[in-house]
C-alpha positions as CSV (number, residue, x, y, z in Angstrom):
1,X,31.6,-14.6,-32.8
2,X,29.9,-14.9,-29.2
3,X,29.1,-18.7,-30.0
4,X,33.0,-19.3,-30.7
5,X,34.4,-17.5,-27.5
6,X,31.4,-19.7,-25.8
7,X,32.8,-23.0,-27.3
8,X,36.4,-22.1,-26.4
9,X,35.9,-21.3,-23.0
10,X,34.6,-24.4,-22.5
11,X,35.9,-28.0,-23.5
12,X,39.1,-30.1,-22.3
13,X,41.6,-27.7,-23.5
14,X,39.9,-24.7,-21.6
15,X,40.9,-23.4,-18.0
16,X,37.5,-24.5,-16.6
17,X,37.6,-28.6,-17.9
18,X,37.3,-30.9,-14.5
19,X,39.3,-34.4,-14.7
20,X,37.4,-37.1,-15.9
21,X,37.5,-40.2,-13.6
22,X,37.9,-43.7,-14.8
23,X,35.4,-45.7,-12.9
24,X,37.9,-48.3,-10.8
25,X,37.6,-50.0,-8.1
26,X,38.0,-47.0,-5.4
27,X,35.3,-45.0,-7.8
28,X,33.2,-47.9,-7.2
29,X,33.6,-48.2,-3.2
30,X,32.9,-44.5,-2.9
31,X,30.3,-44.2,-5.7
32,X,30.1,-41.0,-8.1
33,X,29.3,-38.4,-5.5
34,X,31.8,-38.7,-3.0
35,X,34.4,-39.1,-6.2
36,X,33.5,-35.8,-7.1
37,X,33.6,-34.5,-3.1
38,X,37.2,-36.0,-3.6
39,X,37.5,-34.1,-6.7
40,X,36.9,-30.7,-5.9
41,X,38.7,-31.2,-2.6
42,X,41.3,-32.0,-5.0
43,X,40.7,-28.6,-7.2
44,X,40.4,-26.4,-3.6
45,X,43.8,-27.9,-2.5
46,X,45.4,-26.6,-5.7
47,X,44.3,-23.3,-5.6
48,X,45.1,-23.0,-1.5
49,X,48.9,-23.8,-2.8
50,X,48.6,-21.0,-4.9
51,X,47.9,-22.7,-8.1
52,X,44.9,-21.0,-11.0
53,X,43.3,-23.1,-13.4
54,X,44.7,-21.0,-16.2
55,X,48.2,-19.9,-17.0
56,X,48.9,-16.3,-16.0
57,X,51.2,-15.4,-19.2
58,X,49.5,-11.6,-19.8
59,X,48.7,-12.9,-23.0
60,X,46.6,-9.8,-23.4
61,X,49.6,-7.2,-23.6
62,X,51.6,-9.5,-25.4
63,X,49.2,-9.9,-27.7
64,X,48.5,-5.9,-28.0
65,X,52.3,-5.4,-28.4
66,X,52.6,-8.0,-31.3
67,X,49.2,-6.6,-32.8
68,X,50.2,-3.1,-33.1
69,X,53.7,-3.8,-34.0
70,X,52.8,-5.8,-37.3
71,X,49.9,-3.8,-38.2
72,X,51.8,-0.5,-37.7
73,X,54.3,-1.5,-39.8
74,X,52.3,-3.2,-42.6
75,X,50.7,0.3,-42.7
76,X,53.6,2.3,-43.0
77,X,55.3,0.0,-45.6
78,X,52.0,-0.1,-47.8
79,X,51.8,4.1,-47.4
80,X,55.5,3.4,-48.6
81,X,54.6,1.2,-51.5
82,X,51.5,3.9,-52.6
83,X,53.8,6.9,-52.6
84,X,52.9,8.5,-50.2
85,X,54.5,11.7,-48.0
86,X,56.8,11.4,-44.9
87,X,53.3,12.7,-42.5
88,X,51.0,10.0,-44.2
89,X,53.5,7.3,-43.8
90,X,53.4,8.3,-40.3
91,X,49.9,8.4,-39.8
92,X,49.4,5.3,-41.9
93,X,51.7,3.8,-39.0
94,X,50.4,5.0,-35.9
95,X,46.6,4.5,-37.2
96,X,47.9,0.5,-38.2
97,X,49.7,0.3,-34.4
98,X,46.4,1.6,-33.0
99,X,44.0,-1.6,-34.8
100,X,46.9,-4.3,-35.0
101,X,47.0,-3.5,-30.7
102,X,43.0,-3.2,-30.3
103,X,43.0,-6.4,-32.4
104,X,46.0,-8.2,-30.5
105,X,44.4,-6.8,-27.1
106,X,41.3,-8.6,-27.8
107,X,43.1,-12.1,-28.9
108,X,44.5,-11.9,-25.7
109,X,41.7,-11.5,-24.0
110,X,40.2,-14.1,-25.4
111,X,43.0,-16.6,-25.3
112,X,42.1,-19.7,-22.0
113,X,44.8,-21.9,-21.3
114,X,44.8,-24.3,-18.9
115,X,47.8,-24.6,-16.2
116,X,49.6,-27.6,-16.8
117,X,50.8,-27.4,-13.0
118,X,47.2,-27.3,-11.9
119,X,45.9,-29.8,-13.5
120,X,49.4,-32.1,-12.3
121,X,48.7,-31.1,-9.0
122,X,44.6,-32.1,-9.0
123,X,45.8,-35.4,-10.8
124,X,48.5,-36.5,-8.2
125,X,45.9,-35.6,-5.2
126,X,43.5,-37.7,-7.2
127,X,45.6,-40.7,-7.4
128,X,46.5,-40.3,-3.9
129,X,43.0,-41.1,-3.3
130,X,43.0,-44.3,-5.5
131,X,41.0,-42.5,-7.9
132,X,42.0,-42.0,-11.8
133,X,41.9,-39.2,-14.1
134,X,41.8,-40.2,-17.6
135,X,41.2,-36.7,-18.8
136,X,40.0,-33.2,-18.8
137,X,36.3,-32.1,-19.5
């Protein structure tokens, strides 16, 4: 499980991916390090606008609220199903709310999306320095 949240926190679709730079002809008249200077000038200026790398949705208490409200309920309609009493359809529900929003909590937690804003905003400061961004690594 570690190994999996490792390889999606990392990767072109994560929040922490850097452009990739074709190597044209202003990559070539400043040469790879002063690209990259460019670059993370680039990623600074984003952030000083107020930008993040990654979207700021609270995905985590979303998550939590969708979590507990379909595990709670799949709980209290199986206690249903079983015959079970009014108390133990109750607790069958509140005990499903409490996993399905652990659960959900964690998803969230573990969700990394990139900001499409950001990264528009790195990529037209690029270009604006002759360089090109043909992706996200």
């Amino acid at each position: 499980m570690l190994l999996l949240t490792a390889c999606a926190a990392t990767g072109p679709g994560s929040s922490s991916a850097r452009p990739v730079l074709y190597p044209n002809a202003a990559f070539q008249r400043m040469g790879e390090a002063r690209a990259q200077q460019e670059v993370n000038a680039c990623l600074g200026r984003a952030q000083v606008a107020g930008l993040t790398p990654d979207e700021k949705n609270n995905a985590v208490a979303r998550r939590a609220g969708q979590g507990a409200a379909t595990v709670g309920v799949a709980a209290a309609v199986g206690a249903l199903v079983t015959g079970r009493d009014t108390e133990g359809v109750v607790r069958a529900g509140a005990t499903g709310a409490a996993v399905g929003g652990s659960a959900g909590a964690v998803s969230g937690a573990m969700q990394d999306k990139p900001s499409s804003t950001y990264r528009n905003f790195v990529q037209r400061c690029i270009s604006e320095k002759g360089l090109d961004v043909i992706g996200w690594n």
